[in-house]
Backbone as a chain_set.jsonl record, in Angstrom:
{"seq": "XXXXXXXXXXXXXXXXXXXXXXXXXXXXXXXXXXXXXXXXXXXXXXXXXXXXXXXXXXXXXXXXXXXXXXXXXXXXXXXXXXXXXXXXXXXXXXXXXXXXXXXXX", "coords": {"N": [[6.5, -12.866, 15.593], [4.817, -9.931, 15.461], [1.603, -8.404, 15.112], [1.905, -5.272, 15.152], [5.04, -5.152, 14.726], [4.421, -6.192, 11.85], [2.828, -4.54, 10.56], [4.509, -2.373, 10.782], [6.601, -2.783, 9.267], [4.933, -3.232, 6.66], [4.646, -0.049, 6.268], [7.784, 0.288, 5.994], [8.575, -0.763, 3.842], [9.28, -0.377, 0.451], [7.676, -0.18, -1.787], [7.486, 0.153, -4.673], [10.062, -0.663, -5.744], [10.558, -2.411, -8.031], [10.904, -0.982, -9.808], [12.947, 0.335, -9.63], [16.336, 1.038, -11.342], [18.561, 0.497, -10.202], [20.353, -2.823, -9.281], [20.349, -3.965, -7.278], [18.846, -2.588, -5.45], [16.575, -3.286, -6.621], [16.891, -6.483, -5.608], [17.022, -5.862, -2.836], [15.085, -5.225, -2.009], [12.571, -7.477, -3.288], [13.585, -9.056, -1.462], [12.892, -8.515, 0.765], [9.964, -8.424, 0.194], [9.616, -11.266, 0.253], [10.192, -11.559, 2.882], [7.594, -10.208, 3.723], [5.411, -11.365, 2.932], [5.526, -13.916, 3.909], [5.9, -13.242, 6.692], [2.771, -12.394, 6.501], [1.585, -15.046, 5.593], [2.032, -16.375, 8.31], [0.845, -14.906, 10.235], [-1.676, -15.007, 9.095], [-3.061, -13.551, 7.655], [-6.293, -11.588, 6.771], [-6.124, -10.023, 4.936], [-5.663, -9.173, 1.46], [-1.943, -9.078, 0.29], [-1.658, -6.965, -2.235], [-3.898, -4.793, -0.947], [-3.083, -4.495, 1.198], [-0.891, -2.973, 0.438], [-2.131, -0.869, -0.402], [-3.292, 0.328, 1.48], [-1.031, 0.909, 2.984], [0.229, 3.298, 1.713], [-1.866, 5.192, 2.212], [-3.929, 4.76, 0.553], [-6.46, 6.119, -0.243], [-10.046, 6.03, -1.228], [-11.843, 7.977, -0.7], [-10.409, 10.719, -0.271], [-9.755, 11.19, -2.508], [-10.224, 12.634, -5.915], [-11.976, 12.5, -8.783], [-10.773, 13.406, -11.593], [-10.715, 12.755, -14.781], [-11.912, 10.401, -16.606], [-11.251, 7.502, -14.993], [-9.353, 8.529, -14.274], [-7.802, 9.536, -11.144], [-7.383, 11.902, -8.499], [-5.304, 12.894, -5.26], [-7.069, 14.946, -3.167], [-7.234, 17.962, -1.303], [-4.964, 18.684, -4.307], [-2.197, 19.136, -4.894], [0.505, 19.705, -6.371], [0.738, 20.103, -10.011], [2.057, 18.507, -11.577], [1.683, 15.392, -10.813], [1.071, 11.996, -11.126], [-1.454, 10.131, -11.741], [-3.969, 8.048, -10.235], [-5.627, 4.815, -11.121], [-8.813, 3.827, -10.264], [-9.052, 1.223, -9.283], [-6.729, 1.079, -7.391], [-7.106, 2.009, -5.369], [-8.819, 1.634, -1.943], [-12.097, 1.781, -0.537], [-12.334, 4.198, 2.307], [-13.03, 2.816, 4.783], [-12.422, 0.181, 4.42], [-9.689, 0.457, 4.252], [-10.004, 1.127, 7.201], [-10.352, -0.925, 8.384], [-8.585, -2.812, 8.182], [-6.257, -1.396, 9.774], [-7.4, -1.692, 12.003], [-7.375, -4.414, 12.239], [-4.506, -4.784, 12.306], [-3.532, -3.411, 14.675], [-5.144, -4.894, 16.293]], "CA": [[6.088, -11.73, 14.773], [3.359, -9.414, 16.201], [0.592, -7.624, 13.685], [2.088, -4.288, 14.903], [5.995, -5.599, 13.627], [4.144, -6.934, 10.824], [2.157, -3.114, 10.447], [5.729, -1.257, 10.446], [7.318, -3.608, 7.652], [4.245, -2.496, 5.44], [5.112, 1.145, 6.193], [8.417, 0.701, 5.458], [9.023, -1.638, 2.806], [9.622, -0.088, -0.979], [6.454, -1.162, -2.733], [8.308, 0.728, -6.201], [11.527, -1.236, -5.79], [10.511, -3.147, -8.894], [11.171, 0.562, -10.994], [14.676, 0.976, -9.668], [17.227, 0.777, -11.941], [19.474, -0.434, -9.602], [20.259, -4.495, -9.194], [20.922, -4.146, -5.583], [17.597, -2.082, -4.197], [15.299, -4.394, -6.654], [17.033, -7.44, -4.971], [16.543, -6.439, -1.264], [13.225, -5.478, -2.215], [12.485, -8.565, -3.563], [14.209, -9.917, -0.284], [11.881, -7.828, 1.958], [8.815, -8.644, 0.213], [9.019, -12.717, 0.852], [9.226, -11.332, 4.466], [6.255, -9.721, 4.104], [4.877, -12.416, 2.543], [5.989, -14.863, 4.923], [4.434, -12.875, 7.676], [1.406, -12.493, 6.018], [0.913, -15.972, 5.827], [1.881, -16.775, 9.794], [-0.049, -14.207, 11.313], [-3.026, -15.255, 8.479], [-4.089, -12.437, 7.502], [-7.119, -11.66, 6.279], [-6.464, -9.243, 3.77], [-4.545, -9.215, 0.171], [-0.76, -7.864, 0.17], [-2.394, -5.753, -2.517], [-4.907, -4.671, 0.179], [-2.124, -4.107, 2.283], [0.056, -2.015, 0.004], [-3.128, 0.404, -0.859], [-2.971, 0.841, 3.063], [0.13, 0.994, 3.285], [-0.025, 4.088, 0.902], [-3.41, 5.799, 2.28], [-4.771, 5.507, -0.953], [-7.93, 6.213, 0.132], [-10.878, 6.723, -2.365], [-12.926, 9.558, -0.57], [-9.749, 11.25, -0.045], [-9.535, 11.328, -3.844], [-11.406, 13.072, -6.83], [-11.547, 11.924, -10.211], [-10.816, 14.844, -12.796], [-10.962, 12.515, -15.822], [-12.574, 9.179, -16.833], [-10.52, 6.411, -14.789], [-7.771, 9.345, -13.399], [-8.425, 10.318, -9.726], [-6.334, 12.318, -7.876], [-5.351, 13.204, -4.227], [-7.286, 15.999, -2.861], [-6.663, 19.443, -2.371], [-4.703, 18.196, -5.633], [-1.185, 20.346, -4.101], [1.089, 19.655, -7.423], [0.222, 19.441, -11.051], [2.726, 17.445, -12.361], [1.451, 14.283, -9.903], [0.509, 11.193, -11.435], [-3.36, 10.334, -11.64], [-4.303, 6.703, -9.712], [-6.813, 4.667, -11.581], [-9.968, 3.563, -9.501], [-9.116, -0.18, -8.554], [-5.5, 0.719, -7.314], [-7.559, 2.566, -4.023], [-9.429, 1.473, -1.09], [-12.616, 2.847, 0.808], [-11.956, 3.908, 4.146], [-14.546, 1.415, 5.997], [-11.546, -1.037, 4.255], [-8.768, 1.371, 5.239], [-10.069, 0.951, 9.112], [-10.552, -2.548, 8.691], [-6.816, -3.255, 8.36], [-6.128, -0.402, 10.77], [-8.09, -2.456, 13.48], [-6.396, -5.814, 12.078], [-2.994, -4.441, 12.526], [-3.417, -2.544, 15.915], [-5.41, -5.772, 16.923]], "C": [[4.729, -11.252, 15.263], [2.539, -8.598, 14.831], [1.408, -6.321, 14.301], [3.52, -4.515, 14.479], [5.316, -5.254, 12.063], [3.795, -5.321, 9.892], [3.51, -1.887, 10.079], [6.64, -1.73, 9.326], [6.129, -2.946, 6.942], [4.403, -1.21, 5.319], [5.942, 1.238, 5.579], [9.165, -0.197, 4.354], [8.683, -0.784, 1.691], [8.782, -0.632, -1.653], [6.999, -0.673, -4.44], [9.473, 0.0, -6.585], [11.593, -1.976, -7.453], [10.813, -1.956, -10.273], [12.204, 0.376, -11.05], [15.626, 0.157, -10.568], [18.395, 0.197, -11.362], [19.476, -1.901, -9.008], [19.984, -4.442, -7.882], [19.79, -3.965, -4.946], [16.394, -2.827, -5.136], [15.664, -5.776, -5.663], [16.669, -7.704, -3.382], [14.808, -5.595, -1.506], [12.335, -6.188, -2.273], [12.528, -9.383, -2.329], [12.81, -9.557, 0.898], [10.191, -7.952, 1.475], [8.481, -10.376, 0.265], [8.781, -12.642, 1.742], [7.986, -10.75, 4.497], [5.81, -10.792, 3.746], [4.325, -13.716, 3.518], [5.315, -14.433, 6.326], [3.265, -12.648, 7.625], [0.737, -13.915, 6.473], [0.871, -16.755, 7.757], [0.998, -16.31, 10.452], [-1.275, -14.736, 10.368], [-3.831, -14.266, 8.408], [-4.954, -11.921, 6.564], [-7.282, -10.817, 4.609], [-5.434, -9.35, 3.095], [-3.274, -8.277, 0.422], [-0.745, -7.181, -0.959], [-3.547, -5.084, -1.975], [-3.992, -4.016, 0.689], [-1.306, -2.781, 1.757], [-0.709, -0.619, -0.092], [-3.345, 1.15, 0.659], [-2.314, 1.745, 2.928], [0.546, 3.169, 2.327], [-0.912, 5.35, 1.211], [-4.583, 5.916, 1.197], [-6.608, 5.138, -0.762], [-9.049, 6.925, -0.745], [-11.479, 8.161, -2.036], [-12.017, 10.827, -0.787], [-9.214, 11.718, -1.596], [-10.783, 12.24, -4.963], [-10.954, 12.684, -8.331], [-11.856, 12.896, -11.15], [-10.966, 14.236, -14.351], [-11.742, 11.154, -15.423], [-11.353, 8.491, -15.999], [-9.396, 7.476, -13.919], [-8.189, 9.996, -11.96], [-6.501, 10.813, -8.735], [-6.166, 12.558, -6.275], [-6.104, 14.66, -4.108], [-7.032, 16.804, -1.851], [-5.166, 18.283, -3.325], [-3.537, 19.688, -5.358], [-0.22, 20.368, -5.59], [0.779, 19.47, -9.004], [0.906, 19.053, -11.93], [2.823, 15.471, -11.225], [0.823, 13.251, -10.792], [-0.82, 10.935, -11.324], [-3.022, 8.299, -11.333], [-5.134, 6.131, -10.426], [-7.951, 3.697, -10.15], [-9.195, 1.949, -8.795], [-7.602, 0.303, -7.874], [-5.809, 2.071, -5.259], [-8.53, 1.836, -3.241], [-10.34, 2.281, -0.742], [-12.02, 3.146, 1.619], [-13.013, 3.441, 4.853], [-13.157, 0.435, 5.748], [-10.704, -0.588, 4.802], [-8.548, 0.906, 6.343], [-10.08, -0.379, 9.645], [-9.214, -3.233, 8.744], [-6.378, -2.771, 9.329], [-6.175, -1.396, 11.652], [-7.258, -3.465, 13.577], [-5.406, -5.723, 12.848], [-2.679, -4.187, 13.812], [-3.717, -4.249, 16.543], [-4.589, -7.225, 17.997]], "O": [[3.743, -11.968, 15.439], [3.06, -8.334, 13.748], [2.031, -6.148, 13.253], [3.551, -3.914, 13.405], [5.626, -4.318, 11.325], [4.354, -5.016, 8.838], [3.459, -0.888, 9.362], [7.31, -0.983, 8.613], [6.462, -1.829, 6.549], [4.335, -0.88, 4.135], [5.824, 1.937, 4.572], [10.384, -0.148, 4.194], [7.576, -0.283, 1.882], [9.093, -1.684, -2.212], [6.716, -1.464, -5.34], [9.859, 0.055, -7.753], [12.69, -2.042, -8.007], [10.89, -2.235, -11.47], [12.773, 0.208, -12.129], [15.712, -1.071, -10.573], [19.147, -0.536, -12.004], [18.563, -2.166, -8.226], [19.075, -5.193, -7.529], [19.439, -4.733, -4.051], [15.309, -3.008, -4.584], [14.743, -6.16, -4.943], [16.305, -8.713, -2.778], [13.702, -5.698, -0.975], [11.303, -5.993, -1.631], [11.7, -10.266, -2.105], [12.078, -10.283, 1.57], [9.287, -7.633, 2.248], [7.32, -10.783, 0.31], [7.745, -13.131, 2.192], [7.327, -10.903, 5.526], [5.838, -11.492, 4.759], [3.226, -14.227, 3.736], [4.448, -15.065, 6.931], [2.588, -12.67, 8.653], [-0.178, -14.085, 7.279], [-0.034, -17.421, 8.259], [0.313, -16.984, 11.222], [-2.193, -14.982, 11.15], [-4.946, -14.079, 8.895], [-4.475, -11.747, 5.443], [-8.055, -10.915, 3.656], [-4.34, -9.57, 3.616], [-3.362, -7.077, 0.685], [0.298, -6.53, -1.01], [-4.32, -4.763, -2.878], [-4.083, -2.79, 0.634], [-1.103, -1.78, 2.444], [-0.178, 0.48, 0.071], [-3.525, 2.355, 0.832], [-2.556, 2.944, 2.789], [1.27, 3.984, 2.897], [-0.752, 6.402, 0.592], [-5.561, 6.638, 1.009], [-7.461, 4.297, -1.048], [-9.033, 8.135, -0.971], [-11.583, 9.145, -2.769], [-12.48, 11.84, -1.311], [-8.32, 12.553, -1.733], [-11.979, 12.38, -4.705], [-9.826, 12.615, -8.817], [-13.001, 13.202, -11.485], [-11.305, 15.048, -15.212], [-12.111, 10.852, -14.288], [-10.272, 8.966, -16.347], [-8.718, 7.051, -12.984], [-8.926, 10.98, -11.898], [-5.365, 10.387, -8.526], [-7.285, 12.345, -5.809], [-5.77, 15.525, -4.917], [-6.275, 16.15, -1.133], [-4.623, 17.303, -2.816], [-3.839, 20.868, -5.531], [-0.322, 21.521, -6.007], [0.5, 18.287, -9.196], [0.545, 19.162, -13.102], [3.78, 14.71, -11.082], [-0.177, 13.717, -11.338], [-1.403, 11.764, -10.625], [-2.245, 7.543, -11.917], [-5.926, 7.032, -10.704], [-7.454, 3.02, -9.25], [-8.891, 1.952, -7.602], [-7.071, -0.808, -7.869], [-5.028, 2.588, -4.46], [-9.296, 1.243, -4.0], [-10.008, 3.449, -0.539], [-11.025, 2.478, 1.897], [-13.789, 4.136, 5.508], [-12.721, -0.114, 6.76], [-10.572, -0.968, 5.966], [-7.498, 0.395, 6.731], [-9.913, -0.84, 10.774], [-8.992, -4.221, 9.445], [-5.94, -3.617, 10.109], [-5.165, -1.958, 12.076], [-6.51, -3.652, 14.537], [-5.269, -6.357, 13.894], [-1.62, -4.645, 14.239], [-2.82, -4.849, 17.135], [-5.302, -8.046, 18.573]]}, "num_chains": 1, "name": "protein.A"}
């Protein structure tokens, strides 16, 4: 397992799977996140697979603005029926690049 493998499973793995109403796409969800897991811990990597998922995501703070107490949104802010993020569930980007590097590394 190489960190860039490892880098395209966090892309495309279903971090929501745990919503779906269906048995089948929580189960290989479920299935696909021990592999992540599991490669996490081989390669040893330094950062949290909540770390990883906020990556995985871009959820990048600067890239955000916060229109209420605790609610921050993507900016330009393109839809206004979009959910609002709360503060801990984003990354800087200094952390962002720091996985970036990891991953590429």
């Amino acid at each position: 397992m190489s960190r860039l493998e490892f880098k395209n499973n966090l892309k495309k793995h279903d971090w929501y799977h745990g919503y779906s109403d269906d048995h089948r796409c929580w189960t290989k969800g479920q299935s696909q996140l021990k592999v992540l897991c599991r490669q996490h811990k081989e390669l040893e990597c330094p950062f949290s697979i909540t770390m990883l998922q906020k990556w995985a995501h871009n959820m990048i703070v600067e890239e955000f603005v916060e229109e209420a107490p605790n609610n921050w949104y993507r900016h330009p802010k393109i839809y206004d029926n979009i959910a609002s993020a709360l503060r801990e569930e984003l990354i800087l980007q200094e952390e962002f690049d720091k996985i970036a590097e990891w991953l590429e590394g």
